[in-house]
N, C-alpha and C positions, 0 to 999 in steps of 0.2 A: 681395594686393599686386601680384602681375604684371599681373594683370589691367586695374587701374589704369595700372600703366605703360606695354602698351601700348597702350590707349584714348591715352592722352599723346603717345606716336610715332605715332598715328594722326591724331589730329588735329595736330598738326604738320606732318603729311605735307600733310593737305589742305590750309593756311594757306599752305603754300611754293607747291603746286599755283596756287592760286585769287590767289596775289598774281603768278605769273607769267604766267596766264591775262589780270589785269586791266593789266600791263605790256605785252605781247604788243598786246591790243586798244587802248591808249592809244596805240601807235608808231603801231599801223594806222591808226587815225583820224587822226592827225597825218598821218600819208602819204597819205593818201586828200586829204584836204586840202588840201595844200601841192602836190601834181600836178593837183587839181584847179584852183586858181588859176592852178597854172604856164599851163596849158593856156588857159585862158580868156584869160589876159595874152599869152599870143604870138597867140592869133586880136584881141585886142585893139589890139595894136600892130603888126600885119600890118592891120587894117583901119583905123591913125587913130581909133579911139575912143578919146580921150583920158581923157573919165570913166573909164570900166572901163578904160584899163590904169592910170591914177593908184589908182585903188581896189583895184585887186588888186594892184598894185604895195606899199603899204601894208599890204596883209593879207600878201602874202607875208614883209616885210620884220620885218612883230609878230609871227608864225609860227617864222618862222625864230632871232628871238631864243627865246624860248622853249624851242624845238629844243633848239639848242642848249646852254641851260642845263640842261635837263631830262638831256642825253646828258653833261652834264661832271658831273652827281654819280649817274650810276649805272653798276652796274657791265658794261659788255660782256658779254652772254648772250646764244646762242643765238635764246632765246624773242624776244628785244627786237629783234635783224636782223630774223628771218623775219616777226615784223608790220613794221616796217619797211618791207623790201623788199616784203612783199607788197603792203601798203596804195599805192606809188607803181604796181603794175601797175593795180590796181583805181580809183586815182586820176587816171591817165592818160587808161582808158577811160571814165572819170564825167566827165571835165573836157572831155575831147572831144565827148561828148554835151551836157555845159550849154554851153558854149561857142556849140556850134551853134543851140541855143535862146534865149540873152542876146544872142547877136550875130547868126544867121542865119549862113548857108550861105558 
């Protein structure tokens, strides 16, 4: 019977794992994203490109609701910052590199 039970607290363990593994990667990509457009919209409206800042303007603005709803029904963790935060450093530096390829130098 123990046996059982902890196979039970076992895989328990991995479901809490793997669901904050997959929250963690979902901020990321959201951050990655949302600094990548940032980026691309100020080299867009720093150069008059009015298509691409109205289009990233738009993507930011449907991003950003999302965001935000996605962050008002879950609970503040750790796991959920640090992709977060991390995905705007790696977003930064992705948005700066397209940026300079959509719009040039």
């Amino acid at each position: 019977m123990s046996g059982n039970y902890n196979n039970s607290i076992n895989n328990s363990r991995n479901n809490i794992r793997m669901v904050k593994i997959k929250e963690f990667l979902i901020m990321f990509a959201i951050q990655v994203t949302s600094y990548s457009l940032l980026c691309i919209n100020f080299r867009a409206v720093a150069q008059a490109h009015y298509f691409w800042a109205s289009l990233s303007d738009f993507a930011i603005a449907t991003l950003a609701y999302f965001v935000i709803k996605r962050i008002a029904t879950s609970d503040n963790t750790l796991h959920q910052w640090l992709g977060y935060a991390l995905g705007g450093v790696v977003g930064s530096l992705l948005g700066i590199y397209l940026s300079t390829v959509i719009l040039g130098a």
